[in-house]
C-alpha atoms as one frame of an Amber mdcrd trajectory, in Angstrom:
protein
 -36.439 -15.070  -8.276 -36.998 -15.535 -12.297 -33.659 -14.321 -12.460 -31.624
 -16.036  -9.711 -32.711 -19.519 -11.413 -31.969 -18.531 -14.265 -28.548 -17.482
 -13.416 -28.091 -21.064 -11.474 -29.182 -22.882 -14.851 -26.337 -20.903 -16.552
 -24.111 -21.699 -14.425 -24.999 -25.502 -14.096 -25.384 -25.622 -18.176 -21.513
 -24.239 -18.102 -20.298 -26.954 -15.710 -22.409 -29.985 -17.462 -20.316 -28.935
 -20.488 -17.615 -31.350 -20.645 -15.474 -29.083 -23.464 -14.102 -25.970 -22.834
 -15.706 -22.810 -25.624 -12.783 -22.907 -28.154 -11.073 -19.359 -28.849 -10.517
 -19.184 -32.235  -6.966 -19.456 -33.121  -4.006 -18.204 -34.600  -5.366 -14.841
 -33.415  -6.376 -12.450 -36.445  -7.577  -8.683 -35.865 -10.390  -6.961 -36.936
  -9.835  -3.447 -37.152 -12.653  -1.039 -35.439 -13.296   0.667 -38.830 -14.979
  -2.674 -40.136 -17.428  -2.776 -37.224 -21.253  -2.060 -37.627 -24.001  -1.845
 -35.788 -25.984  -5.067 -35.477 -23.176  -6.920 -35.557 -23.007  -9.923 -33.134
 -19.828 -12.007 -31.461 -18.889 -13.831 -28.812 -17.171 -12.833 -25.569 -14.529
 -15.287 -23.752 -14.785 -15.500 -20.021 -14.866 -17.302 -17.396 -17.667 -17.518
 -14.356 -16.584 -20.444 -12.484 -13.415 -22.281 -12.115 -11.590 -22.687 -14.917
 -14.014 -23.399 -17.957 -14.079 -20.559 -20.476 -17.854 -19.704 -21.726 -18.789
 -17.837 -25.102 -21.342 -15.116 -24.431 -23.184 -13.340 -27.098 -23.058 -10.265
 -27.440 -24.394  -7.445 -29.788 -22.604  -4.224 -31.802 -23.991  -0.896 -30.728
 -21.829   0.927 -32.178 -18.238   3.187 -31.558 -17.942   5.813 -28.962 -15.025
   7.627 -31.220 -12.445   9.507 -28.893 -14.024   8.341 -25.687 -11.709   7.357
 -23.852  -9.370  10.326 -25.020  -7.653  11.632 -28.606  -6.830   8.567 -30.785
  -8.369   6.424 -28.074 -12.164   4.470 -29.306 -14.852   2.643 -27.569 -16.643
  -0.115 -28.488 -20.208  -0.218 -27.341 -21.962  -3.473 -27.308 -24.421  -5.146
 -25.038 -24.172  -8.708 -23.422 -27.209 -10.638 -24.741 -26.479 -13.967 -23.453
 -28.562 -15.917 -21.071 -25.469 -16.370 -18.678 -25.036 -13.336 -18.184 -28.566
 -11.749 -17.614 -28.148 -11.509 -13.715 -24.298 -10.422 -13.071 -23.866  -8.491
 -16.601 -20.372  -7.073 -16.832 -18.512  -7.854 -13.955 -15.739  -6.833 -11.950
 -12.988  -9.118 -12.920 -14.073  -9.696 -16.421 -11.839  -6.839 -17.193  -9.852
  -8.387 -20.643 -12.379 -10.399 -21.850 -11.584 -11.065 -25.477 -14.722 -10.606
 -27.557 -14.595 -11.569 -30.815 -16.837 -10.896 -34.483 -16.535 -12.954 -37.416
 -13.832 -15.213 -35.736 -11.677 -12.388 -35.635 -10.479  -9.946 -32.088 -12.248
  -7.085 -31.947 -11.463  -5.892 -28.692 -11.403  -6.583 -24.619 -14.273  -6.204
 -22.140 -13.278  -3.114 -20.250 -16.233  -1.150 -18.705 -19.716  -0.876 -17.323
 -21.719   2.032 -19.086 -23.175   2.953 -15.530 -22.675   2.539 -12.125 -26.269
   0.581 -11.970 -26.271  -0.608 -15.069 -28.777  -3.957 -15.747 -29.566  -4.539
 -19.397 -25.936  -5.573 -20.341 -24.888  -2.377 -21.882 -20.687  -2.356 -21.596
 -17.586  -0.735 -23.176 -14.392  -2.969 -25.114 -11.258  -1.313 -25.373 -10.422
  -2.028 -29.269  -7.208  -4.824 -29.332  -5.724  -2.188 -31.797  -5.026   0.169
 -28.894  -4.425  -2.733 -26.554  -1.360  -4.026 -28.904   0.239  -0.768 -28.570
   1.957  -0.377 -25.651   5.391  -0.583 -25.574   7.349  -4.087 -24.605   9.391
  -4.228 -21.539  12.720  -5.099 -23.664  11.976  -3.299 -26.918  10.743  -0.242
 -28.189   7.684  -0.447 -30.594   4.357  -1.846 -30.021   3.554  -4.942 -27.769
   2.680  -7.135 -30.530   4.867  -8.030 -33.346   2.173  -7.057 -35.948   1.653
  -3.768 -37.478  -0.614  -1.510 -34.948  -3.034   1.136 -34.986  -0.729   4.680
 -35.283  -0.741   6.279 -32.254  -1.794  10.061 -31.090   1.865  12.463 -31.928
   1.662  12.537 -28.167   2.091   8.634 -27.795   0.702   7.279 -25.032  -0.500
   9.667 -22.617   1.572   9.939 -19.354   1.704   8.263 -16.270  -0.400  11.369
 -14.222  -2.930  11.278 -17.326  -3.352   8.248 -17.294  -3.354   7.741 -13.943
  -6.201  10.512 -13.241  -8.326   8.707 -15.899  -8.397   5.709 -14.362  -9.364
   7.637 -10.723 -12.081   9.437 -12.443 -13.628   6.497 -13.771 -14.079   4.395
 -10.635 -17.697   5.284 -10.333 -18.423   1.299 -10.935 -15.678   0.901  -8.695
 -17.104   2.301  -5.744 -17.073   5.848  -6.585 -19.655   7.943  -5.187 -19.706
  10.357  -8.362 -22.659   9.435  -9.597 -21.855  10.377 -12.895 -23.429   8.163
 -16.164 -19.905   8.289 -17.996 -17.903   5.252 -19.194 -17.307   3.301 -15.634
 -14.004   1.143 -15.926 -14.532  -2.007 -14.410 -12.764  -2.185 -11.169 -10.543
  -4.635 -10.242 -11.137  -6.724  -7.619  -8.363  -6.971  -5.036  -8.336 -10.599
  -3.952  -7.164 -10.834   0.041  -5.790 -13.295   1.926  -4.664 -13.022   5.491
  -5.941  -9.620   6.438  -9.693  -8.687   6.266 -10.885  -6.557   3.560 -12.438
  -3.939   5.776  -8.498  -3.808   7.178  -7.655  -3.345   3.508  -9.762  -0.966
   2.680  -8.528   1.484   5.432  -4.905   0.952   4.375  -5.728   1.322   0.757
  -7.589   5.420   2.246  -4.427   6.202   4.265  -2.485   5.723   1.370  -4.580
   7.099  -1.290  -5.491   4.759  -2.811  -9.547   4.212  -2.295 -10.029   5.803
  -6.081  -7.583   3.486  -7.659 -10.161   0.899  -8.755  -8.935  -1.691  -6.271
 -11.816  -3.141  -4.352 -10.747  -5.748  -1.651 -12.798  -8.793  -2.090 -11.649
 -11.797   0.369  -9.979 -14.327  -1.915  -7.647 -17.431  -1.639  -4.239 -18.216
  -3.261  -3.651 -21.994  -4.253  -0.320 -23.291  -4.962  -1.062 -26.774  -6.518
  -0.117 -28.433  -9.392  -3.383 -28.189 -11.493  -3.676 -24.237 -11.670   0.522
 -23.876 -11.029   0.356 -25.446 -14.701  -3.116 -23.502 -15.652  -2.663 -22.253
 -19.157  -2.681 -18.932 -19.596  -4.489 -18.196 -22.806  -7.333 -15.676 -24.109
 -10.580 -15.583 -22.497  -8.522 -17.040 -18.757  -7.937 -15.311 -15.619  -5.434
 -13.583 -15.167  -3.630 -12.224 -11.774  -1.786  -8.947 -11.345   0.346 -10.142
  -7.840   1.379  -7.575  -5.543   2.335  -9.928  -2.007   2.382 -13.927  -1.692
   2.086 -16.464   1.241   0.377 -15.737   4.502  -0.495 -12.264   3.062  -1.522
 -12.120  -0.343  -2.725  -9.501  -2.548  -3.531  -9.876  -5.985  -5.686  -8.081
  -8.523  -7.879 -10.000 -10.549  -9.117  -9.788 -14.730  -8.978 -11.819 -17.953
  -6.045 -12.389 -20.839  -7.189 -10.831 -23.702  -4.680 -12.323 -26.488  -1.247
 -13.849 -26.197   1.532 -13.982 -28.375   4.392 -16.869 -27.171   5.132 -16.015
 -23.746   3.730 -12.248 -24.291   0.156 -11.158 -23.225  -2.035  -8.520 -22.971
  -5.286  -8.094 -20.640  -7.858  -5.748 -18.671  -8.455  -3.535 -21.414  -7.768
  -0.629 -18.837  -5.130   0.285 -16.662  -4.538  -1.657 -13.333  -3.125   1.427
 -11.482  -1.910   3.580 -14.804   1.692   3.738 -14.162   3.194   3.473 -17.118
   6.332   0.640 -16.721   5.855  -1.902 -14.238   7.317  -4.656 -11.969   4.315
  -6.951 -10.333   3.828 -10.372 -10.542   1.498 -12.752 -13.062  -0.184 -15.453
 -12.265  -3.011 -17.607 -13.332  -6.165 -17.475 -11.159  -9.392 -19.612 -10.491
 -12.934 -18.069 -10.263 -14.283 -19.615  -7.212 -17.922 -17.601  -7.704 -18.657
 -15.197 -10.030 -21.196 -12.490  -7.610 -24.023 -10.846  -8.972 -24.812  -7.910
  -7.013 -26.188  -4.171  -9.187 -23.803  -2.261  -6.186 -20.676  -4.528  -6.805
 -20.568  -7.965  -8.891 -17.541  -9.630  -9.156 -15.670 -12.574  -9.570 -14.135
 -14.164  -6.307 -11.025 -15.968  -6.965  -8.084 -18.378  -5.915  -4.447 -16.783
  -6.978  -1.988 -19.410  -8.330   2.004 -19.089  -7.957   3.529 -16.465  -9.865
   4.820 -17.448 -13.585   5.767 -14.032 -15.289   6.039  -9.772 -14.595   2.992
  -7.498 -15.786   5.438  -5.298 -17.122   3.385  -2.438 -18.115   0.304  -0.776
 -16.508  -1.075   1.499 -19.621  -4.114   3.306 -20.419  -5.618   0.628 -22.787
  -4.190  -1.979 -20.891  -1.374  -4.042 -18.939   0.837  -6.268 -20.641   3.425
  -8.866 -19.306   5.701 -11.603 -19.757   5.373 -15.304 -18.731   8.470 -16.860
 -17.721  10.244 -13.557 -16.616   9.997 -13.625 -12.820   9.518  -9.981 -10.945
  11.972  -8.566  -8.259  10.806  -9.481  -5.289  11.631  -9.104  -1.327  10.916
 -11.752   1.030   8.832 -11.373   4.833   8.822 -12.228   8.148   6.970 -12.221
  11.499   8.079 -13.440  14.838   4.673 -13.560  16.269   3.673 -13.768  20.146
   0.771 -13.609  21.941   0.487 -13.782  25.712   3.843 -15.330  25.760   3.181
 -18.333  23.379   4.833 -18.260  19.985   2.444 -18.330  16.848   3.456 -19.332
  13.418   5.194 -16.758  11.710   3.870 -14.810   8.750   6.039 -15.340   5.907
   6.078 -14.666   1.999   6.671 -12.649  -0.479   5.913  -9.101  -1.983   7.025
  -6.984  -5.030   9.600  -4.772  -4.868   8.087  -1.832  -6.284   9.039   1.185
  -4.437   5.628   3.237  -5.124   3.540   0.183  -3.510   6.427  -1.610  -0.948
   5.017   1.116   2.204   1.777  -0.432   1.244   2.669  -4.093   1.235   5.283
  -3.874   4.179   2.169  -2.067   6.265  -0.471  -5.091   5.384   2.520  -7.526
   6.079   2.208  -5.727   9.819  -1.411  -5.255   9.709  -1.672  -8.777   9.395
   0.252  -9.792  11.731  -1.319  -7.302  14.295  -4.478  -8.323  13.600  -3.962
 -11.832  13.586  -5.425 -13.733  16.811  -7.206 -10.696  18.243 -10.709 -10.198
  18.554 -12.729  -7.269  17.499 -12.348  -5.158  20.233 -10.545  -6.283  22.753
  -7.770  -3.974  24.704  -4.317  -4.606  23.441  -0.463  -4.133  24.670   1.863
  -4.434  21.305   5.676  -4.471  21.368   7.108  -4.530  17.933  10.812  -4.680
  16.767  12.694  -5.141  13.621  14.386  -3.996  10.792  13.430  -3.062   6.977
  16.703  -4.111   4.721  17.167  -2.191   1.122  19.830  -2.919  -1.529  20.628
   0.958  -1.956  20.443   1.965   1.912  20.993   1.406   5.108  18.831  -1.035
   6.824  15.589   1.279   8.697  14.913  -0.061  12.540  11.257  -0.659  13.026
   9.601  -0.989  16.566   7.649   0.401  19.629   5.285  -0.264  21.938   1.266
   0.620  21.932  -1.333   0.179  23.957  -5.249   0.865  22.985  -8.214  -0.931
  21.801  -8.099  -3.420  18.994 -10.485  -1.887  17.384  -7.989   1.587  16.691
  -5.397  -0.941  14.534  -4.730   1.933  12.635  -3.401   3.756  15.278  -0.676
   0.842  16.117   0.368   0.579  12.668   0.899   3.880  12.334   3.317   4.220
  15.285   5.016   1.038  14.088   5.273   1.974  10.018   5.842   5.902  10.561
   9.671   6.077  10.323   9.341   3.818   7.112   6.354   6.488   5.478   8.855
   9.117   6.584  11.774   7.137   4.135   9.445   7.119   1.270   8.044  10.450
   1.375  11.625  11.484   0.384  12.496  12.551  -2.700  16.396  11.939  -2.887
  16.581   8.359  -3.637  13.751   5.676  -4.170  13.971   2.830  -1.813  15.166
  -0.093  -3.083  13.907  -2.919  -0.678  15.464  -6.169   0.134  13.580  -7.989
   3.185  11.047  -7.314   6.450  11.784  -8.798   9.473  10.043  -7.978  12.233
   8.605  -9.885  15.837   5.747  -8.605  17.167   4.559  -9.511  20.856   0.915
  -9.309  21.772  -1.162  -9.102  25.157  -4.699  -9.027  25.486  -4.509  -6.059
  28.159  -3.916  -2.550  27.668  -1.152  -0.780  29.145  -1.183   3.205  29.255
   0.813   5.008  31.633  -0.283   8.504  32.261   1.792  11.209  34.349  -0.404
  12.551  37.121   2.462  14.604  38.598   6.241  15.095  38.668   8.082  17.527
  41.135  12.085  18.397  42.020  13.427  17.722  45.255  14.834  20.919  45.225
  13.830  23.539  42.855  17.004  25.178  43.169  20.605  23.987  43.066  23.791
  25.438  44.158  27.167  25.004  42.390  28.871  25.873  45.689  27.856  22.629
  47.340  29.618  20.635  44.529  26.689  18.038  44.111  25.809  18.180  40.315
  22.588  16.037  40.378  19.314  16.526  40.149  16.337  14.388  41.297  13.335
  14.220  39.790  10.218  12.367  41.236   7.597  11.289  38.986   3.435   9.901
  40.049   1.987   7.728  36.568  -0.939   6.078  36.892  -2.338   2.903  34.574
  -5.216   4.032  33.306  -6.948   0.955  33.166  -6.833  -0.465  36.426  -5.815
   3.071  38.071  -2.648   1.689  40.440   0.029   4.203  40.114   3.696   4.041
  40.329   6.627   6.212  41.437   9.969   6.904  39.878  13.113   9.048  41.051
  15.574   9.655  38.115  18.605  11.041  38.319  19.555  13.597  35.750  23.374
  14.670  36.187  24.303  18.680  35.928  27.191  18.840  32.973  29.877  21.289
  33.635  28.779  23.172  30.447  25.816  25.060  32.686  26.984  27.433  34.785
  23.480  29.348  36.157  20.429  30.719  35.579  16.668  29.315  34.984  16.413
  25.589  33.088  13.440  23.786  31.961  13.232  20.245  33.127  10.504  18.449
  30.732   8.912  15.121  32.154   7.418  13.185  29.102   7.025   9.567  27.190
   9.418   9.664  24.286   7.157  10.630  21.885   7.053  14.152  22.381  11.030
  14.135  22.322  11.061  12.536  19.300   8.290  14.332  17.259  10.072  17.604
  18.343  13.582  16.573  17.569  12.429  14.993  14.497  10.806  17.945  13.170
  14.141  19.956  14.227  16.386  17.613  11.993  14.925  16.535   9.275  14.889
  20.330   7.433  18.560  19.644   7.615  19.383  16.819   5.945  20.540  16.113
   2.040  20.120  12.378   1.480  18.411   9.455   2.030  21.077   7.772   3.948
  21.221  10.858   6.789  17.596  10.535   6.799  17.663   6.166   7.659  20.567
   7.498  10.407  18.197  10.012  11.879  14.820   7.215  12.081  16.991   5.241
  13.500  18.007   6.982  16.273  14.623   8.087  16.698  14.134   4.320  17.405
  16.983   3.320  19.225  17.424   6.267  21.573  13.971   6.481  23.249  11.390
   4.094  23.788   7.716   4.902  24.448   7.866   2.296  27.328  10.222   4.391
  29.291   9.675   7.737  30.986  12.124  10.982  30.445  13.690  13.622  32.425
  15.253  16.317  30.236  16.953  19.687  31.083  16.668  22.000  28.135  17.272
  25.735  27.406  16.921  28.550  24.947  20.053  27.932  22.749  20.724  29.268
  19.401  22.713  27.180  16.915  22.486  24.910  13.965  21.346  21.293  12.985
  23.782  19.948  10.323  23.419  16.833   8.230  20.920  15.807  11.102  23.052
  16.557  14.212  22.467  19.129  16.418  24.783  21.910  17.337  23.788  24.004
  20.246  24.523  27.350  21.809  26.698  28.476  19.013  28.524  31.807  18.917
  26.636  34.681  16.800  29.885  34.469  14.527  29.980  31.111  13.670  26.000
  31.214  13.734  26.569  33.959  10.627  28.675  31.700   8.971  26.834  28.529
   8.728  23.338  30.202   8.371  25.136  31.215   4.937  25.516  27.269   3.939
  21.436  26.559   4.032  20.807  25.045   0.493  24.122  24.156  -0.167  25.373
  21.331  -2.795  27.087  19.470   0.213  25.689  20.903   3.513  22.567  21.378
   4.384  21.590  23.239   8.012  18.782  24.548   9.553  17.767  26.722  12.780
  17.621  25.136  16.096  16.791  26.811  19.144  17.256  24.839  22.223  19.555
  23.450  23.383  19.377  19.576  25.859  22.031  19.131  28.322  21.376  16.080
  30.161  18.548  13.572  30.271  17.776  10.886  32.622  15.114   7.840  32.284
  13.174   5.309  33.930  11.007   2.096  32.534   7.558   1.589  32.925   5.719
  -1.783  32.399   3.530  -0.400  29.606   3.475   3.036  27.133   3.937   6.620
  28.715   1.911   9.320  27.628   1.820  12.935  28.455   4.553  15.844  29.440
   5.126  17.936  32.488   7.299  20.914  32.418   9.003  22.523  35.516  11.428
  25.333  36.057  14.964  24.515  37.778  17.186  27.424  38.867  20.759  27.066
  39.033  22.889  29.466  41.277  27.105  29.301  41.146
């Protein structure tokens, strides 16, 4: 309790003061070599809103090399009374601390996962000012810097795997007592955290030091004009408007319209595209598990540009490449506002933001719960591609979102998994229809009028009767399809496979990708995954055993053994590329269903002349 009023008396002391703490300015360094033990300074944050409060803090000492060759850290301890309950924070992350008037370094990590006394970790500004500008080579800064490592920097998967391994303050389960980077927190608006979070697992991402934290983004005039300037938030923006996503931390120093901040990397990528944009602390959380700051985003006003080791650094006033959203939204046949905005263009994050643009839009309006009937529809755009068709239907509980998206978002995973080309995204737009009740069509039975056909009689058709039953309110339904006999087959024993489309399409899928040798063939072969079945329909297919070839995608049955010679002699080609298929569909026939269509029957047709 001791504690808890005395962190309300900080924070009420920090709003009765009428005058911001003043960062000392112009900037001058003080190199890591002059520190000692005992020392004491003053670190620049901010806890609520947009005031910027000095907190003391003491010298421990250097950790030399810890944080890798060439690469210090400053130990110090927070001794200020404002700090005594929430210590170093997630969010702080950048936090200029100064000695002697001079910067010393940035705020940049907890010393433990648990860690209550104040103990943290700056990242010295030296190594801060030395990663490269995003229109010259050199360091960041236009002053002389620390020399760096004969290795430079280290790479994007070093760096990259230090910042994983040091998400133990982050969330990380490790329980390891080495030098914690602070995580960021991942402000969210639009889409639950606990929504986030899964995304963030299915794309690997739960040890990147995101943590979603429900947030707000503000577009007014007062923090559109917020100056950015040491000791302020600071927002790395990855999607704007009805979905936002943004991760939060604190300007370290600034140069004219160049900055630095964090400290640490936000995803260690080396060069990057995202957004900048200043930020408002709505709360700042104590919590020994997780503190943080909670925060408002503002507009975007400049491009973190790079994503480094010791830190990211941007520039204000040159705008990111972006790609604009939308979603048609509909729920039991009255329109909802769409979702529309904004996210980066980054092809290593856009499957990420185009699935929460979804997610959101899924979840939106539906309770916890509650059985739903989805129909999606729509079309990803790119600059250096083909537009991708996106769409489907699912039925399930609300609860299993996970499972829509993924049916929705697959061909789209599929398109970045390739290696060929990176996607260069232009736009989403997508209309997504929602019912409260489920609709899942099983099939009980299927049978053939007549299990054997004759040539003779000059009738080539075959009928097909199908039993499905709803599996919610167990009515069933009959179809008869018609599947025509081509001239092609001429006797013997045929499969005839009853199924949804998704069994087709996983199968034919798997056939044709192995065949394919760019991105563009790929697009054509999603999107005729899309467009030629449906999983609200039901299918009637007569296959065979068939050996031939898939080239460039499309399929090549019951090939001679000659020509099969030939073209099994092209696999890994510069131009073609093929690969073995063998069977062979002759004719298919359908039939809709008011809801999805799940499961496969197979039965055996004989053909006589």
């Amino acid at each position: 309790m001791k504690k808890v009023l005395l962190l309300l008396s900080a924070f009420g002391l920090a709003s009765l003061t009428t005058a911001q703490a003043q960062v000392p300015t112009p900037t001058r360094i003080m190199p890591v070599k002059e520190l000692r033990t005992g020392m004491h300074g003053t670190t620049y944050t901010v806890l609520q809103g947009s005031e910027i409060v000095p907190l003391d803090t003491e010298i421990l000492g250097v950790a030399e090399n810890g944080l890798g060759p060439g690469y210090d850290l400053i130990i110090g301890k927070l001794v200020d009374p404002k700090s005594a309950v929430v210590e170093a924070v997630h969010g702080m992350s950048g936090s200029p601390l100064y000695v002697d008037g001079r910067l010393v370094g940035a705020l940049s990590r907890r010393l433990t996962q648990f860690e209550k006394d104040g103990h943290c970790g700056f990242t010295p500004i030296e190594d801060m000012l030395r990663i490269e500008g995003p229109d010259r080579k050199g360091t960041f800064a236009s002053r002389p810097a620390k020399p760096a490592p004969a290795s430079g920097e280290p790479p994007f998967a070093v760096a990259g795997l230090i910042r994983g391994t040091m998400g133990a303050a982050s969330g990380g389960s490790n329980g390891s007592s080495g030098f914690a980077t602070l995580g960021v927190p991942l402000s969210i608006t639009g889409l639950s955290a606990e929504l986030t979070g899964k995304l963030l697992r299915t794309f690997g991402l739960e040890a990147s030091g995101w943590v979603p934290v429900s947030g707000g983004s503000r577009s007014e005039a007062g923090l559109a004009k917020a100056e950015l300037k040491p000791g302020s938030p600071v927002a790395a923006v990855l999607m704007t408007g009805d979905v936002g996503m943004a991760g939060t931390g604190t300007l370290t120093w600034r140069e004219g319209n160049r900055i630095v901040a964090f400290g640490h990397p936000m995803m260690g990528v080396g060069r990057s595209a995202w957004g900048m944009a200043p930020a408002e602390i709505i709360t700042t959380i104590p919590s020994y598990l997780y503190p943080h700051k909670l925060s408002n985003t503002g507009p975007i006003v400049g491009t973190i540009a790079q994503d480094r080791l010791s830190a990211v650094g941007g520039v204000i006033g040159q705008m990111p490449p972006t790609a604009p959203y939308r979603i048609a939204r509909t729920e039991e046949g009255k329109a909802l506002s769409p979702l529309q905005g904004t996210f980066i263009a980054d092809p290593d994050y856009a499957p990420l933001l185009l699935t929460s643009a979804i997610a959101a839009a899924v979840a939106s309006g539906n309770e916890e719960g509650r059985a739903i009937y989805l129909r999606a529809r729509g079309q990803v755009t790119f600059r250096n591609l083909p537009p991708l068709d996106l769409g489907g239907v699912y039925s399930g509980e609300n609860g299993d979102l996970m499972a829509a998206l993924s049916s929705f978002v697959s061909p789209l995973q599929a398109l970045y998994r390739q290696n060929w080309l990176k996607p260069e995204v232009a736009a989403l737009d997508l209309a997504v229809e929602m019912e409260q009740a489920p609709r899942v069509w099983t099939i009980r039975d299927a049978r053939l009028e007549t299990p054997e056909v004759s040539l003779g009689t000059g009738d080539r058709r075959v009928f097909v009767e199908v039993v499905l039953r709803e599996v919610n309110k167990g009515i069933e339904e009959r179809r008869r399809i018609e599947v025509p006999l081509p001239a092609a087959l001429k006797g013997g024993e045929i499969r005839v496979r009853v199924s949804g489309a998704d069994p087709i399409d996983d199968a034919a899928f798997s056939r044709n990708v192995a065949s394919l040798n760019d991105a563009a063939g790929l697009v054509a072969l999603l999107n005729r995954r899309n467009l030629e079945h449906r999983n609200d329909r039901v299918y009637v297919r007569l296959e065979t055993d068939a050996p031939g070839r898939t080239v460039s995608g499309t399929e090549m049955p019951s090939l001679p053994p000659s020509v099969l010679a030939v073209m099994g002699g092209t696999d890994g080609g510069p131009s073609t590329s093929t690969a073995a298929l063998s069977q062979a569909v002759w004719a298919e026939g359908s039939a809709d269903l008011p809801g999805v269509v799940a499961g496969t029957k197979v039965l055996r047709l004989t053909i006589t002349p």
